[in-house]
Backbone bond lengths (Angstrom), bond angles and torsions (degrees), N, CA, C in turn:
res aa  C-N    CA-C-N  psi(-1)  N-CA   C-N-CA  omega(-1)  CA-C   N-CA-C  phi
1 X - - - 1.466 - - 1.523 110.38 -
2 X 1.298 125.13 140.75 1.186 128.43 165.92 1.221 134.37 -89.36
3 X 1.257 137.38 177.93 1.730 117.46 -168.88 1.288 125.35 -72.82
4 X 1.359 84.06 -37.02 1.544 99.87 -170.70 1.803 112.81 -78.03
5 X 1.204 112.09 -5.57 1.371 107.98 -166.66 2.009 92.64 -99.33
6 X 1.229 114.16 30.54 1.764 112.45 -168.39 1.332 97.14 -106.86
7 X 1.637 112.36 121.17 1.017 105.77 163.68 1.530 122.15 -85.50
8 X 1.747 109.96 113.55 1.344 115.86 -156.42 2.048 108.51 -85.15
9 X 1.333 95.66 -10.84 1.613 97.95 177.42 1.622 102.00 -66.49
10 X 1.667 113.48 -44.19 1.495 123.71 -162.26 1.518 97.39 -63.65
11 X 1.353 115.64 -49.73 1.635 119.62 -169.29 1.682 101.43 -75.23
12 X 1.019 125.63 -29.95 1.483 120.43 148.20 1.610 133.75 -47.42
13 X 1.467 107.30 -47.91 1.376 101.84 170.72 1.449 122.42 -71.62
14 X 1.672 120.88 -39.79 1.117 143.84 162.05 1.721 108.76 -25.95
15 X 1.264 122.72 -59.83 1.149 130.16 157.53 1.131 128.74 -46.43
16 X 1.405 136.33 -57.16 1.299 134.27 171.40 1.428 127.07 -85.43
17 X 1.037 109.36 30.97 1.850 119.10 -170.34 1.418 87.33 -64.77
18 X 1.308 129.11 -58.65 1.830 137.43 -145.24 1.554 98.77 -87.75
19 X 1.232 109.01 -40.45 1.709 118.44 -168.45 1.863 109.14 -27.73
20 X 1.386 106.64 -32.55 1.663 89.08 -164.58 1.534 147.97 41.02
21 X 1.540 115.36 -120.31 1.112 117.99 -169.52 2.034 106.59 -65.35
22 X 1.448 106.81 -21.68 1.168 132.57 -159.27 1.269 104.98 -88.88
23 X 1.624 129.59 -22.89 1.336 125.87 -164.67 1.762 113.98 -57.75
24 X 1.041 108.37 -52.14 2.124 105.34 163.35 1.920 96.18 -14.50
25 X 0.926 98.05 -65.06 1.671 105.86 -169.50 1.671 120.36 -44.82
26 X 1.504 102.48 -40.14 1.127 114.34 163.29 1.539 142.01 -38.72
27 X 1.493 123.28 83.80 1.662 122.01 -174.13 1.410 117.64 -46.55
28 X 1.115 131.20 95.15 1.374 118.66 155.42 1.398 138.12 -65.82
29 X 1.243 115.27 -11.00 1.720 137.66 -160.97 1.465 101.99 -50.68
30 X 1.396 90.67 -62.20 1.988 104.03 -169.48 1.425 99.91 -56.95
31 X 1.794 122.77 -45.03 1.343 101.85 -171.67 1.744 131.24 -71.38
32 X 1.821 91.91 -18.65 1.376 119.75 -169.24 2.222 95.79 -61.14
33 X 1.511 108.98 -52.24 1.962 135.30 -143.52 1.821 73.17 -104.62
34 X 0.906 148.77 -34.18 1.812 135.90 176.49 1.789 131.55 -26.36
35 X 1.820 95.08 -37.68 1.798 104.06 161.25 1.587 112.16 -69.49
36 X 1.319 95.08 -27.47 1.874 81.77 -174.13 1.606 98.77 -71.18
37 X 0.972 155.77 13.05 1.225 142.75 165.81 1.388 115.24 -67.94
38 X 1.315 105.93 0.08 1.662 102.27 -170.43 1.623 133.05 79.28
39 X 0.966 145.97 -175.01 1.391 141.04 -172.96 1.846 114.06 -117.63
40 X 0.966 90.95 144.62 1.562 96.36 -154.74 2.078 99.15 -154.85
41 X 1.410 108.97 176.65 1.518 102.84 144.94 1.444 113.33 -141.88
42 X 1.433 94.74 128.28 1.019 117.33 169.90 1.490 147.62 -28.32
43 X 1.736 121.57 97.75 1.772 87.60 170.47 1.059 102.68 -107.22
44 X 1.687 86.41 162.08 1.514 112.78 -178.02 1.846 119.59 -130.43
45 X 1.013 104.65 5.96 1.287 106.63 -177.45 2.022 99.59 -90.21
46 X 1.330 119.10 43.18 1.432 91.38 160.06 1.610 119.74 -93.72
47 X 1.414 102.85 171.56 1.465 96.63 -155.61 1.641 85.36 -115.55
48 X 1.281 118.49 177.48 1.701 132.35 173.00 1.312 107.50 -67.67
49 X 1.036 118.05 137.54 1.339 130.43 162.70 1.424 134.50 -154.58
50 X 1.030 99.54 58.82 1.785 107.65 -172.95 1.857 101.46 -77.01
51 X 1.503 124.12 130.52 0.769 137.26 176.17 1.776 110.37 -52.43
52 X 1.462 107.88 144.36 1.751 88.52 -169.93 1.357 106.63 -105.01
53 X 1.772 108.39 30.06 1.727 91.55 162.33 1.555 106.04 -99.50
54 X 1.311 102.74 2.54 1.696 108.84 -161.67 2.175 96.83 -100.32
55 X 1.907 87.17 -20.94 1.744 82.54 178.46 1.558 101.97 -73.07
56 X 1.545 122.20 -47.53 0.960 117.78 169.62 1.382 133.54 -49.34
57 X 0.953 129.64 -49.98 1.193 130.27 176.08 1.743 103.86 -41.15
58 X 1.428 109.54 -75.86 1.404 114.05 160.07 1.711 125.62 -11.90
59 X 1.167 96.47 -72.74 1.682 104.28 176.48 1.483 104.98 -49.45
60 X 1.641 139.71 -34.75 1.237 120.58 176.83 1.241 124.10 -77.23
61 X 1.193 113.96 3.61 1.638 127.96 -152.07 2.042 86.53 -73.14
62 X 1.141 128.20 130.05 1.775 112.11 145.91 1.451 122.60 -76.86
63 X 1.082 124.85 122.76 1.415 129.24 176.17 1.579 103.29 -132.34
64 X 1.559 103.26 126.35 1.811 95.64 160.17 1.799 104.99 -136.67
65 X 1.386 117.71 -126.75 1.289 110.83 -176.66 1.483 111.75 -72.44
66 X 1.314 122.43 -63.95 1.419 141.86 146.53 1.562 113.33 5.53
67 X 1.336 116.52 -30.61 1.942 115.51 -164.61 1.314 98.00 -110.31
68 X 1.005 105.24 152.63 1.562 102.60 144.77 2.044 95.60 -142.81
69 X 1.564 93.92 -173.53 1.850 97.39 -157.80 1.428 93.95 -136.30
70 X 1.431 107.78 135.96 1.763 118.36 153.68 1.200 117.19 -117.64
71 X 1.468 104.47 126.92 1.279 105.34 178.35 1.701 123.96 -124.85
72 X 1.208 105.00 124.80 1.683 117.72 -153.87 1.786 90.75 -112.46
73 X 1.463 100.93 107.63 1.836 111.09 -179.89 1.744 101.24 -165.51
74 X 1.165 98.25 168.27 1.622 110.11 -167.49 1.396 103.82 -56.17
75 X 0.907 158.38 145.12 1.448 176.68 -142.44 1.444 109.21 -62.24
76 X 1.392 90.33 -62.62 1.971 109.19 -165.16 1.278 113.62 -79.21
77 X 1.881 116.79 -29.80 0.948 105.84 134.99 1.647 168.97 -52.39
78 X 1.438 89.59 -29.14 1.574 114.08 174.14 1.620 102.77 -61.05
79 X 1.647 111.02 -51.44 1.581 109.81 164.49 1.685 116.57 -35.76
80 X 1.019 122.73 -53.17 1.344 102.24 170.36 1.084 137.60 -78.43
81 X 1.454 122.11 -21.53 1.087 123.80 136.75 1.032 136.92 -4.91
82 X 1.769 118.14 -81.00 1.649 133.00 -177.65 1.743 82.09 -56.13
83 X 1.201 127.23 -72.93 1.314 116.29 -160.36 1.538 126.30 -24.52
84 X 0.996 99.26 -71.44 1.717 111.06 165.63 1.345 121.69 -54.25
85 X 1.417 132.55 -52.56 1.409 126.05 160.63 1.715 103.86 -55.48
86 X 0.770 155.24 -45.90 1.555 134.78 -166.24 1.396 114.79 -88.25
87 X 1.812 113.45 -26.00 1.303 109.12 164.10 1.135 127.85 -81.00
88 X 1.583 127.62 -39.79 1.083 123.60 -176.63 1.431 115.53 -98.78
89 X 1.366 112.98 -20.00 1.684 104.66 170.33 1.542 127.50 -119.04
90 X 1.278 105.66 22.48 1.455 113.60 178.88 1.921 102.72 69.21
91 X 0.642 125.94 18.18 1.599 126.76 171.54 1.069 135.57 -75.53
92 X 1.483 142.29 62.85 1.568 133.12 -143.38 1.710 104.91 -71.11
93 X 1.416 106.42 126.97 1.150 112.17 170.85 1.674 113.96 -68.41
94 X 1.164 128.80 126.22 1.889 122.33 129.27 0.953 144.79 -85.16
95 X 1.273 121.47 103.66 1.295 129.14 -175.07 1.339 109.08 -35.01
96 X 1.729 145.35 179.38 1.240 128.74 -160.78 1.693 77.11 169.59
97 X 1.470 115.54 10.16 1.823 92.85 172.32 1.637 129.17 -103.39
98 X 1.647 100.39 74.01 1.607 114.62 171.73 1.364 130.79 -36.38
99 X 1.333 105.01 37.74 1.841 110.05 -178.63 1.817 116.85 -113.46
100 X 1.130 106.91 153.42 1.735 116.33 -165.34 1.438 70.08 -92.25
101 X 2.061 120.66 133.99 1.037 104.12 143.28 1.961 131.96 -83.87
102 X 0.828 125.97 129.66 1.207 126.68 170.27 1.432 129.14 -134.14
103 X 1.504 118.34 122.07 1.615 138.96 172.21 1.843 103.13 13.05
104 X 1.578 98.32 -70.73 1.505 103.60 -179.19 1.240 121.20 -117.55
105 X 1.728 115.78 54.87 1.402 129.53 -166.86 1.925 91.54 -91.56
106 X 1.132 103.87 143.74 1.478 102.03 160.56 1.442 126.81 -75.20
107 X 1.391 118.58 -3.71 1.316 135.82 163.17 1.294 141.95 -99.72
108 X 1.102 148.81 97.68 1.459 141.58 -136.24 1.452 129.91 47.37
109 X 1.328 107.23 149.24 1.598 117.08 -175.37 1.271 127.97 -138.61
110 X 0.997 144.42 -137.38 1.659 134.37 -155.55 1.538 85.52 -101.60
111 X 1.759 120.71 -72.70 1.482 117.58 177.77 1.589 116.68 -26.16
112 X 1.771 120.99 -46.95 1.609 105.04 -165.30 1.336 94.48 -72.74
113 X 1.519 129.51 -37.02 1.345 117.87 -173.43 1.651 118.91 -70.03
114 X 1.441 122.70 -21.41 1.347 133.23 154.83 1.644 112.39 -32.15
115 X 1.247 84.97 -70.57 1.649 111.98 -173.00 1.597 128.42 -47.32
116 X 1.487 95.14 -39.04 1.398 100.04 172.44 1.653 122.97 -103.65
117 X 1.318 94.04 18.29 1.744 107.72 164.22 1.368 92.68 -82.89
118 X 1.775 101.15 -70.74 1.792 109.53 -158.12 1.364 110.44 -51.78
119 X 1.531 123.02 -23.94 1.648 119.66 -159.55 1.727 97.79 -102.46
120 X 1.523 108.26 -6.76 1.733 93.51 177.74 1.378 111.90 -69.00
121 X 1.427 115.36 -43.56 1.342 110.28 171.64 1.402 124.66 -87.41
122 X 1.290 116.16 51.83 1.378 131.61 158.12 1.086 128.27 -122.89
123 X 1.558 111.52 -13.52 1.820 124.79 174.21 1.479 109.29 -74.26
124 X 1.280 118.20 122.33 1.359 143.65 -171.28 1.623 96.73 -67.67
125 X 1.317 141.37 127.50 1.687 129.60 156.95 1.882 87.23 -59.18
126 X 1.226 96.92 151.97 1.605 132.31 176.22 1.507 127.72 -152.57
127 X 1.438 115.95 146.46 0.834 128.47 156.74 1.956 128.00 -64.12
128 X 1.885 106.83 89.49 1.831 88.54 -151.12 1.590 106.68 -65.57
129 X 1.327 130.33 162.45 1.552 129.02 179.24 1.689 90.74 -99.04
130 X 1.417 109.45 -43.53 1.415 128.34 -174.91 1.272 118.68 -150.23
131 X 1.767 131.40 -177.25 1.267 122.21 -156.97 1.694 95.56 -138.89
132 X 1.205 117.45 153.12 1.593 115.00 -175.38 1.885 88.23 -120.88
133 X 1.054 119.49 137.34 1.323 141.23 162.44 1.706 110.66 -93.38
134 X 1.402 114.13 96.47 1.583 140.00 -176.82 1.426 114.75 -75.25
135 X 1.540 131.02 80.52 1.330 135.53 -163.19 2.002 102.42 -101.86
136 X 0.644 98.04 161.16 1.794 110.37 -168.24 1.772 87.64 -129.69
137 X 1.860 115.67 123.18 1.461 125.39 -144.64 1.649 85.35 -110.30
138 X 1.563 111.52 -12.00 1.271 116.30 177.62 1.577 120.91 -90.19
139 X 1.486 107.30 -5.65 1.594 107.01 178.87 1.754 120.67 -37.64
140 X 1.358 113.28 -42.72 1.413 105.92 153.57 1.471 101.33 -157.38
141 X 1.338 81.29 151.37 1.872 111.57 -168.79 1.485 110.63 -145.95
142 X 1.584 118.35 136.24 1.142 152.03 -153.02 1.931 108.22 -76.64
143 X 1.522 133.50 122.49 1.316 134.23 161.79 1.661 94.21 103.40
144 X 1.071 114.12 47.49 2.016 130.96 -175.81 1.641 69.14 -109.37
145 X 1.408 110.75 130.87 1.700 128.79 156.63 1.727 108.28 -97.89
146 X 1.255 106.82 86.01 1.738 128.49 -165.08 1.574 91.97 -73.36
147 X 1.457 132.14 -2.11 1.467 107.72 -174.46 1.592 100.25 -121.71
148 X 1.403 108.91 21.57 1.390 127.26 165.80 1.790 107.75 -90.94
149 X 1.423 110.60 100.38 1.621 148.69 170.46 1.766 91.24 -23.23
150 X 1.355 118.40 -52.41 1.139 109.58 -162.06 1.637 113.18 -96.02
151 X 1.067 119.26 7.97 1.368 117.22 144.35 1.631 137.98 -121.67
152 X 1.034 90.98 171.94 1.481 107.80 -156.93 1.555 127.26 -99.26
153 X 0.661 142.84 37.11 1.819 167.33 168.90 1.377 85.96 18.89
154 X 1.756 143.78 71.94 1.520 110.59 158.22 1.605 116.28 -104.65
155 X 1.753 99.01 22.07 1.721 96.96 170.39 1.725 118.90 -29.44
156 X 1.556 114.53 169.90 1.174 112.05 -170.36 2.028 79.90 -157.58
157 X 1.793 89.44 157.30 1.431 105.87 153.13 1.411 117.72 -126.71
158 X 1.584 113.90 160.07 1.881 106.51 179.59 1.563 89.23 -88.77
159 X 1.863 86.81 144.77 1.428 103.51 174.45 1.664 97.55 -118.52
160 X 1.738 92.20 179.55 1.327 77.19 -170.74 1.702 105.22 -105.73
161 X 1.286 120.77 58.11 1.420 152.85 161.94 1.704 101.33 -112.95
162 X 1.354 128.96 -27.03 1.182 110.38 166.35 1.131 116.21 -85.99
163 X 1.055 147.38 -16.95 1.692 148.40 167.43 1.223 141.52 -100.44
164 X 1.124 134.52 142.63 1.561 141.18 -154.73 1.695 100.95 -50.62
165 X 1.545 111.27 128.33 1.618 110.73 -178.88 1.570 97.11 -62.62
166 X 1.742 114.04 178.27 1.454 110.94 172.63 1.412 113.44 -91.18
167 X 1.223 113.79 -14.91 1.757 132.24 175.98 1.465 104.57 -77.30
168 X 0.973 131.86 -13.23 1.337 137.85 173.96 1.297 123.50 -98.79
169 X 1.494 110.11 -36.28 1.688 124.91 158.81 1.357 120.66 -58.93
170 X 1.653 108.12 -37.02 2.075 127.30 -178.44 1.646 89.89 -73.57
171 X 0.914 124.14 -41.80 1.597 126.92 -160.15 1.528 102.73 -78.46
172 X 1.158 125.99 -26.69 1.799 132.42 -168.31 1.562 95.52 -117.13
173 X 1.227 105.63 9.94 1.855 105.64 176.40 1.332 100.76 42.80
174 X 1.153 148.63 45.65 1.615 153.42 148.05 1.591 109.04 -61.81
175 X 1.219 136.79 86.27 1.667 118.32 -154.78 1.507 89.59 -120.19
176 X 1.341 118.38 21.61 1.875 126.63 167.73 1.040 144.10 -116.99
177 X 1.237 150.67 77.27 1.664 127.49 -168.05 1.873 99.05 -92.35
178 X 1.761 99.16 126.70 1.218 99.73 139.59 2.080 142.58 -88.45
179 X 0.749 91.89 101.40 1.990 100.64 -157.67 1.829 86.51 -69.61
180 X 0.964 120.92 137.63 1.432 136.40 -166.50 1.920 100.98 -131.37
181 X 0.722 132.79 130.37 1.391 131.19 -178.12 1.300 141.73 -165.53
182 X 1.161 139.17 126.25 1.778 129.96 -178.75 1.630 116.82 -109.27
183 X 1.296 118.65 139.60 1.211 117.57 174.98 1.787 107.39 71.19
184 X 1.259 120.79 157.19 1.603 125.52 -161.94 1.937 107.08 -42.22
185 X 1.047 95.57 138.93 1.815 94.58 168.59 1.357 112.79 -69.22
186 X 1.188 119.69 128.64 1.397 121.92 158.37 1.377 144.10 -41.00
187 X 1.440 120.37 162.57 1.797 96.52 -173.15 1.482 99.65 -94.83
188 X 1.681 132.64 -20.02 1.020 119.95 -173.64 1.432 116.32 -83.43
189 X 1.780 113.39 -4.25 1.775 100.16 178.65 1.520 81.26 -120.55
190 X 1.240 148.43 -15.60 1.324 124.92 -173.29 2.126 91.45 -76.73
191 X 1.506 118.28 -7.57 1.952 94.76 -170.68 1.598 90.00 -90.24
192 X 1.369 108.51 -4.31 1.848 103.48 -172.49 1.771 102.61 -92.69
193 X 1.597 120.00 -36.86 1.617 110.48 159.01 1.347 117.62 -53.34
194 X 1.197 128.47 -40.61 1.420 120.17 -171.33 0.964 118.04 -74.14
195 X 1.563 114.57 -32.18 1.385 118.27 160.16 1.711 139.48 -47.26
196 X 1.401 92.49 -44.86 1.426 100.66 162.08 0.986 127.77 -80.16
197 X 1.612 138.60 -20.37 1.719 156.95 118.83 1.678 95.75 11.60
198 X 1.644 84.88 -74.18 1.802 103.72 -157.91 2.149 97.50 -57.20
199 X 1.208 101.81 -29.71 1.582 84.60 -176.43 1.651 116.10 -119.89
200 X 1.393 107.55 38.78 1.569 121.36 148.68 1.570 94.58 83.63
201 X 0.990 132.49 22.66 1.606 129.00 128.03 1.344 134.54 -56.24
202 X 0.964 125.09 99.95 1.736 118.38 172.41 1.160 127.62 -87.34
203 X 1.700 96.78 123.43 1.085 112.72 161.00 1.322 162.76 -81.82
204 X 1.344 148.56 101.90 1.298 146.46 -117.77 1.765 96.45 -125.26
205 X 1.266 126.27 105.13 1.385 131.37 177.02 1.462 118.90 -105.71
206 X 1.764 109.59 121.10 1.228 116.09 -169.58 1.519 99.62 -123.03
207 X 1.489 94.96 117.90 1.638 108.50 168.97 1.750 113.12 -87.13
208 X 1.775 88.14 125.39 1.908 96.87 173.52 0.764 106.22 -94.19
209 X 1.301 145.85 11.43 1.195 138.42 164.00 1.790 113.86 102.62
210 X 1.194 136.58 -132.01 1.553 131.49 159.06 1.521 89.80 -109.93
211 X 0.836 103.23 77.74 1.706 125.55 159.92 1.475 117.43 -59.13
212 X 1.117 140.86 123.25 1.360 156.12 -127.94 1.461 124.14 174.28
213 X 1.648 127.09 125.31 1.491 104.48 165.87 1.195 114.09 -94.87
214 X 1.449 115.32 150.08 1.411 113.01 175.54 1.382 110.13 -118.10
């Protein structure tokens, strides 16, 4: 298949079937800016591969109605991620990746856009228990030469329009975040944990280690 022949609304809906109460949360950007990547053909045969110290880790995690989860990891990883949380634990992923794709964007590339063709039709419809919030740890990163012509600045920061209000968390009795994460926490989701710290949410932080796909 070629790029251009994807219907990107379908691989959009495909994604948000589970989202629910949570769908606001849901990025559309990347699926909306995905033709500008140009024409190419497509693969699609990648298969799952979540590393199994990172499944494990996962499997110890407690989650029930009460939690919900953010998880801040490299992009392509986070794809497997949602996979496994929505298949095997009823967890609807939201996507959460606010980036324009573009040719010479410093943010996403042909593989994440691969990826989230092949993995839309792999999300199971479910019944969600809870919802995982899908953050990309690369939204911006440090030694990008921005006055280089051939790239494309579409870094991003989380605002706090991208994340669940706290009146909305008191209201869905959610009184948990599990924070899931690789490599240093950020300043724009570590000022939104503390925030919820400060008003009697607990927070539960799980290091993956330098989490990476390979």
């Amino acid at each position: 298949m070629k790029s251009s022949e994807v219907d990107w609304y379908l691989v959009y809906k495909k994604w948000t079937t589970n989202t629910g109460i949570f769908e606001y949360l849901f990025k559309s950007s990347p699926f909306v800016t995905a033709k500008y990547m140009g024409e190419f053909e497509l693969k699609l045969d990648y298969a799952y591969n979540l590393p199994i110290d990172i499944e494990k880790k996962i499997a110890n995690i407690e989650v029930d109605q009460h939690t919900i989860i953010i998880v801040d990891v490299d992009a392509l990883l986070g794809i497997d991620i949602c996979l496994l949380l929505n298949n095997d634990y009823n967890i609807a992923p939201i996507l959460s990746y606010n980036f324009l794709f573009h040719p010479y964007g410093v943010v996403g590339d042909n593989e994440l856009m691969e990826r989230l063709i092949a993995y839309s039709g792999k999300l199971k419809h479910i019944e969600p228990i809870t919802y995982a919030l899908i953050l990309d740890k690369n939204r911006y990163i440090s030694g990008v030469d921005l006055d280089n012509q051939m790239i494309f600045n579409n870094q991003y920061e989380i605002t706090e329009e991208d994340l669940p209000e706290l009146d909305m968390l008191i209201t869905l009795k959610k009184s948990k975040v599990n924070f899931l994460y690789s490599g240093k926490i950020k300043e724009d989701i570590n000022c939104y944990l503390q925030y919820l710290k400060e008003n009697n949410i607990i927070v539960n932080t799980v290091d993956l280690g330098d989490a990476k796909y390979e």
